[in-house]
N, C-alpha and C positions, 0 to 999 in steps of 0.2 A: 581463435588462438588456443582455445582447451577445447580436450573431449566434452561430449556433455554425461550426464549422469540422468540414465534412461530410466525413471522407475512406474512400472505399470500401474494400473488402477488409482494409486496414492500421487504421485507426481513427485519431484523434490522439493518445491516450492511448498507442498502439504507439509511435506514431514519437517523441512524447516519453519513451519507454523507452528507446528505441533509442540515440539522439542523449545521451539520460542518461547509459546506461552505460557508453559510449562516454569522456566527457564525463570522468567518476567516477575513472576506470582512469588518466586520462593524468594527469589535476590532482593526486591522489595521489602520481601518482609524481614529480608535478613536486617537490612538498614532500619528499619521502623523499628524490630524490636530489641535491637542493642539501644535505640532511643529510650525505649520503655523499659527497657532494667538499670540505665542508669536515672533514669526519675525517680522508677520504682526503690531502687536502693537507697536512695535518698531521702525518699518517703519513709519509707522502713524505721529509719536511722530516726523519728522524728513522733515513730507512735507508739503507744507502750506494748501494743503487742507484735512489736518490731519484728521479733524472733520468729512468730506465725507469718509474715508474710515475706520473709525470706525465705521459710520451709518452699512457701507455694513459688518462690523465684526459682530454687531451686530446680522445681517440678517442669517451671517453662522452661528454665535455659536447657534442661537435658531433653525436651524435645526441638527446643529452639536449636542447638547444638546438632543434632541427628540430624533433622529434615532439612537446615540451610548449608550444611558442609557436604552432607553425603548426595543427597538428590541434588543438590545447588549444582556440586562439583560434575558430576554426570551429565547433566543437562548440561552445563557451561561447555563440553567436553562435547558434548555431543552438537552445538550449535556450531561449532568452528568445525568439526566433520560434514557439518550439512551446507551452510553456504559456500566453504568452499569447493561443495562437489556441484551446487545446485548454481551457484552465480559466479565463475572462478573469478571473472573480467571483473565485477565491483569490489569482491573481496582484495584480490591486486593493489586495485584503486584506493581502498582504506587502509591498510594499511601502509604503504608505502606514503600514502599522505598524512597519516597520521603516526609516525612508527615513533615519535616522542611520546605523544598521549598513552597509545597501547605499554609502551615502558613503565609512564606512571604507576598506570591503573595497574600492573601485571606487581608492582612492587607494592604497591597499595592494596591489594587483595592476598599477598602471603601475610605482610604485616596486620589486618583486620584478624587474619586465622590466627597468627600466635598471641593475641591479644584475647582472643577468643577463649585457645586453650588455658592461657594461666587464670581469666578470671575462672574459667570452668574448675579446671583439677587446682586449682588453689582456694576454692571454696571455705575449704577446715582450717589450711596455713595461713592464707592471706588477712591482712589486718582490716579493720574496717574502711580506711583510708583508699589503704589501696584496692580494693573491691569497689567503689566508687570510682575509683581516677580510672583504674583499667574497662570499666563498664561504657565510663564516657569516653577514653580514648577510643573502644570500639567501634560504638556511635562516631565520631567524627571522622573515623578513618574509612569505614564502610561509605560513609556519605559523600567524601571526596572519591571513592571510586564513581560513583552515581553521577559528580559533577565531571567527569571525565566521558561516561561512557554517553551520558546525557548530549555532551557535544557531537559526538559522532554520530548516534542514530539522527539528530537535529538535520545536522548536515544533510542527510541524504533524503529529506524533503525541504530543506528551506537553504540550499546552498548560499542562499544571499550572495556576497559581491565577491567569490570562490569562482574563479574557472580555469581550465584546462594551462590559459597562459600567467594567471595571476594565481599561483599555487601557494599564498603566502596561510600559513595553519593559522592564523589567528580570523583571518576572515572567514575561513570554513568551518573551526569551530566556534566562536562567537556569532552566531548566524542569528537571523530572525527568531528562527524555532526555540534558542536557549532557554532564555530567561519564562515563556512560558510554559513549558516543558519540565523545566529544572523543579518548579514551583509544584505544577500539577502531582510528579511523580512523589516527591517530595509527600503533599499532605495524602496519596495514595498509600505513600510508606507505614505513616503514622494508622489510619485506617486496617491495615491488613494487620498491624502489631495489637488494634486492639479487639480484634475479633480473636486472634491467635490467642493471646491471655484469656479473654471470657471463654474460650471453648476450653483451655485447661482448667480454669476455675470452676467450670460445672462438675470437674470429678471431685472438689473438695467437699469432704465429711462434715468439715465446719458448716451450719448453713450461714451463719454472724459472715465469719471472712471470705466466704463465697459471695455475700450480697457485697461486704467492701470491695472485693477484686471487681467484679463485672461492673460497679460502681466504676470504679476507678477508671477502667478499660474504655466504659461507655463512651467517659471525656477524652478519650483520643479519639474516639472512633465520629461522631457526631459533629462537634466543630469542623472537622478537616473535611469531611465528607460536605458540609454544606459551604463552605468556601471554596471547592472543587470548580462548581458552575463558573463561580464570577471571575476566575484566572484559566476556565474554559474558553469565555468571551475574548480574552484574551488573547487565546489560542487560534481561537476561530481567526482573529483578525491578522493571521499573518499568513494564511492558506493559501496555494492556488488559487487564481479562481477558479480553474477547471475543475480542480475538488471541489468546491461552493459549489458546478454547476452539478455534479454527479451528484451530489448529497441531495440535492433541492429537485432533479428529475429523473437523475437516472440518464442512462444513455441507451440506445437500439445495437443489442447486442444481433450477436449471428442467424442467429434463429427468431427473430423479428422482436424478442422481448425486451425489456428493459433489465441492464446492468442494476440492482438492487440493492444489492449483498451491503455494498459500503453504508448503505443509506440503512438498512435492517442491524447491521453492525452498532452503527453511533448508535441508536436507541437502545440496544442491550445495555451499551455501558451504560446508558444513562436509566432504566427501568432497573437495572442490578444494583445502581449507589441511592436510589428510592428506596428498592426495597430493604437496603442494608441500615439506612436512617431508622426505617419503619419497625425494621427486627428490633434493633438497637433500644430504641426509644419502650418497645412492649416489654422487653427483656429486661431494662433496666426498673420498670414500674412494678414487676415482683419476680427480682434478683432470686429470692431464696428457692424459686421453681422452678429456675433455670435447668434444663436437660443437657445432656452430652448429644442429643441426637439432632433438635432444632439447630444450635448453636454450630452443628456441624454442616449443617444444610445452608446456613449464612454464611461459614465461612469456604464452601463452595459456589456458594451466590459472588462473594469476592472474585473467583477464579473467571466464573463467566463475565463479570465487566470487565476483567481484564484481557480476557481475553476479545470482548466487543474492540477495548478499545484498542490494542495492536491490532486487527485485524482492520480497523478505519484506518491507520495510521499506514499501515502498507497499502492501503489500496488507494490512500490519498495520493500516493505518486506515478499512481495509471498515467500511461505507460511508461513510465520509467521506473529503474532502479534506482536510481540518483538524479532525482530531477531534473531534467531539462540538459545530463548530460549523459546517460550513457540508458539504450531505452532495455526492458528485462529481456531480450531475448541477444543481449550484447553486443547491438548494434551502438556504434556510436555517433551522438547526433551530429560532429561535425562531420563526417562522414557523409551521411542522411544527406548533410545540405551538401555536400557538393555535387556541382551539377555532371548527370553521366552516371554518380554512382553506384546510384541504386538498381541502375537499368542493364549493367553487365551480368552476366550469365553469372551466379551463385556460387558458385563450386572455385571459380579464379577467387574470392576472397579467405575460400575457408581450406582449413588442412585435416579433418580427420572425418572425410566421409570417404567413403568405401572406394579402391583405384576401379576402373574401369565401369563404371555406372553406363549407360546406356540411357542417351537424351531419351525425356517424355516415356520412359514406362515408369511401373506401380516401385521399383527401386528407387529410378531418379525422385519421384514425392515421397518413398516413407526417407530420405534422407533431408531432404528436403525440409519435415516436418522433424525428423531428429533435430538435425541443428541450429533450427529456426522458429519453432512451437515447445516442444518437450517441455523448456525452463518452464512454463506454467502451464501447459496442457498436457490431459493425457489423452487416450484412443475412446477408452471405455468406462472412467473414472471419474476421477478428481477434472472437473473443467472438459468434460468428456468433449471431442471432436464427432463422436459417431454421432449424437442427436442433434448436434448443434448443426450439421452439412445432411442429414438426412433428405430435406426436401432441398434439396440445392438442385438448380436445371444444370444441363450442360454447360450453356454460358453464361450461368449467373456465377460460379464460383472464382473460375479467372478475373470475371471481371470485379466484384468482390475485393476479390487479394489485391487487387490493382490498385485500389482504394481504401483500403486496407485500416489506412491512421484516421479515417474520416468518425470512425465509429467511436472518437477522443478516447477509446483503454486500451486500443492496440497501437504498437507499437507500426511502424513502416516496411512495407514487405521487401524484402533485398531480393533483386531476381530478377532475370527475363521474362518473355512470354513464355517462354519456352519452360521454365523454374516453376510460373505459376499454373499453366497447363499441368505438369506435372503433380504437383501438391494437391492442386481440387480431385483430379484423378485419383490418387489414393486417398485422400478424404471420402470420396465421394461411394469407394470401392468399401467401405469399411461397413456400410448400411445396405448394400444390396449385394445380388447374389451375383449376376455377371457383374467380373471388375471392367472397369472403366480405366484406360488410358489416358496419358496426357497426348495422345495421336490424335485418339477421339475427339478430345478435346477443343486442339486445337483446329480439328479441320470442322469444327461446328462454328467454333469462332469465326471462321476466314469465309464459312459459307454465307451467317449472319452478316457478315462486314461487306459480303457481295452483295447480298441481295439488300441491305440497306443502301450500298452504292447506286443500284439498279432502279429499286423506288427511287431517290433524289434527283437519280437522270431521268425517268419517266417525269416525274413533277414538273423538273426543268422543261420537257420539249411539250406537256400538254399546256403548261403555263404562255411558251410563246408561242406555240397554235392559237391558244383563245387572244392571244393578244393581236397574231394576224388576223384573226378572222371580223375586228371588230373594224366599221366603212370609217374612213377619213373620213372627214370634215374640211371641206375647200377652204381653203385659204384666204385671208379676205385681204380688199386692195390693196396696196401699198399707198402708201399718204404721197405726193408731190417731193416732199423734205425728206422722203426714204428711195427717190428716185421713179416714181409711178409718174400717169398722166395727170396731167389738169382736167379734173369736172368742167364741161363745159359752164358756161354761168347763162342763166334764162335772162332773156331780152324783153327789157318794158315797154308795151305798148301805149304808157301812160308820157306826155311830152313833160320833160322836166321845166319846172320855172324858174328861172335865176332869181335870186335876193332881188 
């Protein structure tokens, strides 16, 4: 139904990673740390050298302020340009399903900003009072956005009792995924806000309120980070199983290896929130040593688990977009299942590949692979096709695509023989120097399918040669009660005696 959005080496589904994770890391912290300025203010408010650790609030909100509005807003800006050029068919789907939520959250996200700028620029005006109220209305406004946007990412691995004919928003956003989700992200928030304080606090002069701040910072950072696991568990127990079965083995990708990445993934995040405890915990036992340069290598160590862990998260819904209903290359699986459908010729389903294509040549497959691969593959890149079909035979690749979903990450090939002849062909044309036709292709295929015809009928006719040629075995009499003669009966030459 949409063009696709072709981009070489990177793919779009990279760059919407990219720009995601990016995206993930900041928003997070933006909610964590309106958390940690309204404690902190209230802290403040409560120790006699109040006024020195409002200087250092001061210090975080105006880089708190920079880095979650201006890169926030970019990146936010730039994720809604990337899925809906790289998945149009799900982006559709969400919001049109969700277009009350998105209202919420879109009115919940100007309201956190102007809450943001009066406690900033009313720093000198505002009273004590209200520097507190608007620090925590921050805090709970940012986190209602969280509990909004929390539903919808959920959704699109745990749709729960959400489908296509029961579109009721409560069931798709109150899905399995929420409530562990909502929680994880949640003490992730607090985590990111207290690494973000401690990396400001290593620039203060003081060393006294340098070791109170990271102090301070440590206890957000360390609890939240070790109760992570156990609402992990949590998580874990609402997955696919098919994600349980990729995490625990991996699957036999194209080129005979195993699918990895998701399983190398979970462990980042989980080796990044070790080592963030571990930083934590050294840093906080001689606070006043604390550097600008470790504390920033920790709170890049944050960026990497965060980004392990979206990067599990997306890939726990191989192959789907949206779980179990619409798979990433936009096929839709009621579709899938109906029978006939997938076996018509390609091009009757779609509208924007090239007029006059020309069955089975190197056009009809790179179209083919446009608007049927592209969404996650590139040529020579990102999820590259050229080494993944490099030792492909003639008919191993048809047949291959044929089967396509067996390999549980790929999605179902939509297409004839004729469609999938075509694709192996320019696949296969991208690694060697003579291109390869899906002509080729197919009359290897038709030759193979003869001369396997040809073996089963030789089998056949040597089979019932050896079976004539083996001697009967005669027949043996028929009994009297089956219609045979009577044995005659031998005659005694002995005289019988009567009683």
């Amino acid at each position: 139904n949409y063009p696709v959005w072709n981009l070489p080496s990177l793919g779009g589904s990279l760059v919407v990673a990219i720009i995601a994770v990016v995206h993930v890391f900041i928003s997070h912290l933006a909610v964590g740390g309106g958390a940690l300025l309204a404690v902190a203010e209230w802290w403040s408010d409560r120790q006699k050298d109040g006024e020195k650790i409002r200087q250092f609030l001061r210090k975080f909100a105006t880089f708190f302020l920079v880095y979650t509005t201006v890169f926030g807003a970019i990146t936010g800006v730039g994720i809604w340009f990337s899925i809906q050029l790289a998945s149009p068919e799900a982006t559709s789907l969400l919001i049109h399903q969700f277009v009350f939520a998105w209202a919420i959250e879109w009115v919940a996200f100007l309201a956190e900003l102007s809450v943001l700028y009066l406690y900033y620029y009313g720093w000198k005006t505002n009273s004590r009072q209200m520097q507190v109220f608007l620090a925590v209305a921050y805090f709970v406004i940012s986190w209602m956005s969280l509990v909004i946007i929390n539903g919808i990412l959920t959704f699109m691995l745990t749709p729960g009792g959400w489908t296509l004919e029961n579109t009721d928003i409560f069931a798709a956003f109150f899905n399995p995924g929420y409530g562990p989700a909502l929680v994880i992200r949640t003490l992730a928030m607090f985590v990111l806000a207290g690494l973000a304080a401690m990396l400001i606090a290593s620039l203060l002069e003081d060393d006294d309120l340098k070791a109170r701040i990271i102090r301070f910072s440590a206890k957000w950072i360390v609890p939240a980070a070790l109760l992570m696991p156990l609402f992990g568990l949590w998580y874990w127990s609402i997955l696919p199983e098919s994600t349980l079965k990729l995490v625990a083995a991996g699957k036999v990708g194209v080129a005979g290896g195993k699918l990895e990445a998701i399983t190398r993934y979970f462990w980042l995040a989980v080796s990044s929130g070790a080592l963030i405890v571990l930083g934590t915990l050294i840093v906080s036992l001689r606070p006043r040593a604390a550097h600008f340069a470790p504390l920033l290598a920790l709170f890049l160590t944050a960026q990497l688990g965060i980004m392990g862990a979206e990067f599990f998260r997306e890939m726990a819904r191989k192959p789907y977009v949206i779980y179990g209903v619409l798979y990433s290359n936009a096929l839709w699986k009621k579709n899938a299942d109906t029978p006939g459908y997938l076996a018509r010729p390609y091009f009757e389903a779609t509208r924007w590949e090239k007029q006059g294509v020309a069955p089975l040549t190197l056009e009809h497959g790179e179209w083919v692979y446009r608007l049927q691969c592209a969404t996650c593959h590139t040529l020579d890149g990102y999820r590259g096709l050229k080494t993944r079909t490099a030792k492909w035979q003639p008919t191993f690749g048809p047949r291959f695509l044929e089967k396509l979903e067996e390999q549980g990450v790929m999605p179902r090939f939509h297409g004839d023989e004729n469609d999938r002849a075509a694709l192996a062909g320019f696949l296969m044309s991208q690694s060697r120097k003579k291109p390869i036709s899906g002509h080729e292709l197919r009359n290897e295929l038709r030759k193979e399918e003869e001369a396997k015809a040809l073996k089963e009928a030789q089998q056949l006719e040597a089979a019932a040669a050896a079976a004539a040629a083996v001697p009967v075995a005669p027949a043996p009499p028929l009994s009297p009660a089956q219609g045979g003669t009577k044995a005659p009966q031998p005659v005694s030459t002995d005289k019988e005696v009567a009683p």
